[in-house]
N, C-alpha and C positions, 0 to 999 in steps of 0.2 A: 764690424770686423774688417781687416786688413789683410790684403796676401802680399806677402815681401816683407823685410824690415824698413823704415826709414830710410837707412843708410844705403840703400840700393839703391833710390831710386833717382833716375837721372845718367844711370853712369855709362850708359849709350849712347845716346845725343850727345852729353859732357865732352864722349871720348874720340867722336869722328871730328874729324879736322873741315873747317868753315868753308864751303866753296861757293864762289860769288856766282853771280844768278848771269845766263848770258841776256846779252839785248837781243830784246825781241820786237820788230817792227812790224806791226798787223798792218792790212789793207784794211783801206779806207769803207765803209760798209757797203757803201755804192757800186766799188769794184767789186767786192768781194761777192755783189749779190749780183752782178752783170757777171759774173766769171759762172759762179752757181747755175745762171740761168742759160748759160749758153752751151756748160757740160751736160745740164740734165737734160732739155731740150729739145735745142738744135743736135746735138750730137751724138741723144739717146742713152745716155750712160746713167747705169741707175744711180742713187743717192747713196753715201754711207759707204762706211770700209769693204764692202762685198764687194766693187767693181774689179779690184786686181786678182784675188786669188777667191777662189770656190771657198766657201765655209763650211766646217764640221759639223755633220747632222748629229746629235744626239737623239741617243734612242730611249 
């Protein structure tokens, strides 16, 4: 069994317009993991998106 017809499908991706990908330049892993080790560290800052802003408790 199928939900849709045929002819639907596709016609969202089909219909947005192509946008090219940016460049994206990663650090090299050695930095990236001497940068890591001197945030968490040396400078005490915890791991993970929680360092800026307080995170929602669910209850």
């Amino acid at each position: 069994m199928t939900h849709g017809s045929v002819q639907k499908a596709g016609k969202v991706r089909n219909s947005t317009p192509k946008v090219e990908q940016k460049h994206h330049v990663s650090r090299h892993p050695r930095t990236r993991n001497k940068h890591n080790y001197l945030k968490r560290n040396i400078k005490g800052m915890p791991a993970g998106q929680q360092s800026g802003a307080k995170r929602r408790r669910r209850r």
